[in-house]
C-alpha positions as CSV (number, residue, x, y, z in Angstrom):
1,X,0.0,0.0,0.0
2,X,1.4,3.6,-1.0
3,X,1.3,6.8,1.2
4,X,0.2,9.6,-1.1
5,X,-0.6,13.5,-0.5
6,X,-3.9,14.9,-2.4
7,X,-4.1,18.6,-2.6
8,X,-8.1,20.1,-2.8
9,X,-9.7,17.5,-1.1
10,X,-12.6,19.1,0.3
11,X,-15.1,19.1,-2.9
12,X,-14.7,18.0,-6.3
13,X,-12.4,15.4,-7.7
14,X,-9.8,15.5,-5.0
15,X,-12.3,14.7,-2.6
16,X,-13.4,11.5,-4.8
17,X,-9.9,10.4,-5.2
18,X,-9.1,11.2,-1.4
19,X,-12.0,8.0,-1.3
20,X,-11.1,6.0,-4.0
21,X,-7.5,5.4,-2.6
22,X,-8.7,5.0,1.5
23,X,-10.8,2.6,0.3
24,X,-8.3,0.8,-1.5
25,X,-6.3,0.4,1.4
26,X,-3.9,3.2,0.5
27,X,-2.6,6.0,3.3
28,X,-3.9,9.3,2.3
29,X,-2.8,12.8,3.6
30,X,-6.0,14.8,2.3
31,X,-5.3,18.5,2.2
32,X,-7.6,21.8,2.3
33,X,-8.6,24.5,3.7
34,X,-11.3,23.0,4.6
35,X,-12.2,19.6,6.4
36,X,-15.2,17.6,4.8
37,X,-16.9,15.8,7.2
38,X,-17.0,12.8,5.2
39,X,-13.4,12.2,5.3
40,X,-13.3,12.2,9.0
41,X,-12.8,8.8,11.1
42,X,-11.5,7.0,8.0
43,X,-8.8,5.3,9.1
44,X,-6.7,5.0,6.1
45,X,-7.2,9.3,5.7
46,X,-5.2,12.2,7.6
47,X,-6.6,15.6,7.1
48,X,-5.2,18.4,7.3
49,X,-6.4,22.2,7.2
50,X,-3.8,23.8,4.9
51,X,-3.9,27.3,3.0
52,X,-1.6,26.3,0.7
53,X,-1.3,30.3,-0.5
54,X,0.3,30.4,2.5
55,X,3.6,28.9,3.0
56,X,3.6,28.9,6.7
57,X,1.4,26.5,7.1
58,X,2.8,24.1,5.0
59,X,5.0,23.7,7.8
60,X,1.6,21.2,8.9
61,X,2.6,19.2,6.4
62,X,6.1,18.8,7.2
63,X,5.6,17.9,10.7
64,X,3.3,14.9,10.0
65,X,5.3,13.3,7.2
66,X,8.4,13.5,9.5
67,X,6.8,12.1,12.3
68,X,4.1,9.5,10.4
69,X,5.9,8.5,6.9
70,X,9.1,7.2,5.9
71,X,8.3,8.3,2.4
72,X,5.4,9.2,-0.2
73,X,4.7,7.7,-3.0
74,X,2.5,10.1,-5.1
75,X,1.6,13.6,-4.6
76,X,-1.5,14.7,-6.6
77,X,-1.3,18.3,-7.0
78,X,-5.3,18.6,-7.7
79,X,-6.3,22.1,-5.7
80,X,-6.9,25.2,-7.9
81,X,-8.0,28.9,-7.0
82,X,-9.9,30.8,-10.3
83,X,-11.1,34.2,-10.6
84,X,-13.6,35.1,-13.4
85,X,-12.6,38.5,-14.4
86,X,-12.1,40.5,-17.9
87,X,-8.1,41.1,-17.9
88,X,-8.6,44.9,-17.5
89,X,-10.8,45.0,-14.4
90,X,-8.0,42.2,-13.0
91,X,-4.9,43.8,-10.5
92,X,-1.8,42.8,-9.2
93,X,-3.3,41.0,-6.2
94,X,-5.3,39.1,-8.1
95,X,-2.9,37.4,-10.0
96,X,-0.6,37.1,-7.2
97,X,-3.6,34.9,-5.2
98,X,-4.1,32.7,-8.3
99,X,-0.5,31.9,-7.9
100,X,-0.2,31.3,-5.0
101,X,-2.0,28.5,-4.7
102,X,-1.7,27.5,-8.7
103,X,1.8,27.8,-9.1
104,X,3.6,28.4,-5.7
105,X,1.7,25.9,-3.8
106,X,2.7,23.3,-6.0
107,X,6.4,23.9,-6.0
108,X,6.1,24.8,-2.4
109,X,4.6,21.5,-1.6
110,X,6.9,19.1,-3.9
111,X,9.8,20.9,-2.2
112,X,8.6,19.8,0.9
113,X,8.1,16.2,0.1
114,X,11.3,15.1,-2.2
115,X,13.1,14.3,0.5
116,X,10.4,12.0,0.9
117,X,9.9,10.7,-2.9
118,X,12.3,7.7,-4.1
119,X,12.7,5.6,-6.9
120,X,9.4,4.9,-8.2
121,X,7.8,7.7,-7.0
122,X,4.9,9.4,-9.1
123,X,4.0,13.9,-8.9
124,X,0.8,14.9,-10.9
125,X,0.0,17.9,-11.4
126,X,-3.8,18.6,-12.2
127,X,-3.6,21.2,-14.9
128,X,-6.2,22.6,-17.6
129,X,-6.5,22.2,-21.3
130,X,-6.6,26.3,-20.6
131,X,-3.1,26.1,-19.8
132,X,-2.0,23.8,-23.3
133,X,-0.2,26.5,-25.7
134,X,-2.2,26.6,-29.1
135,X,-5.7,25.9,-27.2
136,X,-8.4,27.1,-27.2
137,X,-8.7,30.2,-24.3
138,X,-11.7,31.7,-23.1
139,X,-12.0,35.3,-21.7
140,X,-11.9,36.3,-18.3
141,X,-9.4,33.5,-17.4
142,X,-6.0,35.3,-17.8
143,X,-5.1,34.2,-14.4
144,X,-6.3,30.9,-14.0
145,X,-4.7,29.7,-17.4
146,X,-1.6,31.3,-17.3
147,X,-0.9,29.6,-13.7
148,X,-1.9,26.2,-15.5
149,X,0.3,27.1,-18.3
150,X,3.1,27.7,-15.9
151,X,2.8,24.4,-13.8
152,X,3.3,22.5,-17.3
153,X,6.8,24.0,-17.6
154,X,7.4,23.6,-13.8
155,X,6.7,19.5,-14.0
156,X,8.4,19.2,-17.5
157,X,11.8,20.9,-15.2
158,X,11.4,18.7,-12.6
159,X,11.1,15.9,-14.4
160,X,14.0,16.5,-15.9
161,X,16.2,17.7,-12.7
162,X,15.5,14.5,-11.3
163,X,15.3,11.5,-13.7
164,X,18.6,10.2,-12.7
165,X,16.7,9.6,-9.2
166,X,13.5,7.9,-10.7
167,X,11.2,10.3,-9.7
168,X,8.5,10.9,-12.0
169,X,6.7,14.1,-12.8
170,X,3.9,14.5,-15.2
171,X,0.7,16.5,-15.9
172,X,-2.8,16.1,-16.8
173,X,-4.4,18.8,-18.5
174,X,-8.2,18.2,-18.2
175,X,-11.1,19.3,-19.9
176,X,-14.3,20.5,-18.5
177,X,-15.5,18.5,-15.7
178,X,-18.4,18.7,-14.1
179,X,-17.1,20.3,-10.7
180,X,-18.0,23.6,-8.9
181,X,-14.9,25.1,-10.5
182,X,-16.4,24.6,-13.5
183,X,-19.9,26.0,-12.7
184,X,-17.5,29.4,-11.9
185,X,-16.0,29.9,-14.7
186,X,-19.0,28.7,-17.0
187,X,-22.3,28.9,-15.3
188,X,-25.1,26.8,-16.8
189,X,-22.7,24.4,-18.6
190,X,-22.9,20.7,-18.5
191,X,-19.7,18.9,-18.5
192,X,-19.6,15.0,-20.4
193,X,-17.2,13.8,-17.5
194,X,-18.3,14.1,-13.5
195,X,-15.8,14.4,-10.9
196,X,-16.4,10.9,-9.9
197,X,-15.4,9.9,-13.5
198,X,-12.3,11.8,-13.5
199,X,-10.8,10.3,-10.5
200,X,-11.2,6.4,-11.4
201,X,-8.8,8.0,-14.4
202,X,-6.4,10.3,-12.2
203,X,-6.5,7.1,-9.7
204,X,-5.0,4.8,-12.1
205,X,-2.8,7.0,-13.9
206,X,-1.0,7.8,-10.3
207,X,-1.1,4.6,-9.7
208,X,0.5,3.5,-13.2
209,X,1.1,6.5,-15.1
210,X,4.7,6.4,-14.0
211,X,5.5,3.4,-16.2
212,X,4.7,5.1,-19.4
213,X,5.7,8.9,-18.8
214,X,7.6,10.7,-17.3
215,X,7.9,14.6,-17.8
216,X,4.9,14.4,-20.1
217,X,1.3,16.1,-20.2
218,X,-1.7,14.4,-21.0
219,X,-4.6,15.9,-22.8
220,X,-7.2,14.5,-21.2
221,X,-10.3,16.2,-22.9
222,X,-13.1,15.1,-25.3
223,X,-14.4,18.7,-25.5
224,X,-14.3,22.7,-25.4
225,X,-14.6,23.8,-22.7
């Protein structure tokens, strides 16, 4: 059984894969902000209230894998902050909150756990098909789909910096699913793929994924959005 980090586990597909791996007998640490209730008193799940924006309390984070894990097998870099907002009404700040959690959460958090990650080990980064150069973009998403954008190139670095190790980075750029991030940034629309759908895939790839790719991003979309 693996020990693997989840990132946005309080609605939405981290919160269906935080499930999907307790119940198959794997350790989870589940992170948020908040705590849902119905990942409480499962023994295979940890939560833990984390701002990720915030990198003093990853320090929560620290303190349990030292004491609790030897080391982690996957990380799944799945939580996201969006703003809806036409690029000339958007300011500094609120780029700087997008990437904070986008973009400096992530490297913030995988900094904290390779000394944890060995041969074997598996990083996925939950990106957007909003963040693939030559796709399609949508208005009022400058933000949001530049910080996906810049993950890519993050996990394509890292993958290379530490190959020789065995270490595997890789990203999957998803489509519209049919989440409450998505009912932000496109009210009304109906997505082909729930949130429960998208994990059995994510589950499997972390699982797996490793053994095909490594440094790679997946397109995993069957429509616009």
């Amino acid at each position: 059984m693996k020990n693997i980090i989840i990132t946005g586990t309080s609605r939405g597909i981290g919160h269906e894969l935080a499930i999907k791996f307790a119940n198959a007998g794997h350790q989870v640490l589940a992170i948020s902000r908040k705590i849902p209730q119905t990942l409480l008193g499962n023994e295979n799940v940890t939560c833990l209230s984390v701002d990720l924006s915030n990198e003093l309390e990853l320090s929560k984070v620290t303190d349990f894998v030292s004491k609790s894990w030897k080391q982690i097998d996957a990380v799944v870099h799945n939580a996201g902050a969006l703003i809806l907002k036409p690029f000339s009404e958007t300011t500094q700040n609120d780029f700087e909150n997008i990437y904070k959690v986008n973009v400096f959460g992530v490297a913030n958090l995988t900094r904290i756990a390779l000394p944890y990650l060995q041969k074997g080990s598996h990083v996925i980064t939950i990106s957007s098909m909003g963040g693939i150069q030559g796709s399609l973009k949508f208005a009022g998403l400058a933000a949001y789909s530049s910080s996906k954008g810049a993950v890519i190139t993050l996990m394509e670095l890292l993958a290379e910096e530490y190959k020789e190790k065995g270490i595997s980075f890789n990203v999957l750029a998803l489509g519209s699913v049919q989440t409450e991030m998505l009912e932000e940034a496109f009210p009304g629309y109906q997505a082909p793929i729930s949130a429960n759908e998208m994990a059995d895939y994510i589950f499997n790839f972390t699982l797996t994924g490793n053994k095909y790719f490594n440094g790679k991003v997946l397109q995993v979309s069957s429509t616009n959005p």
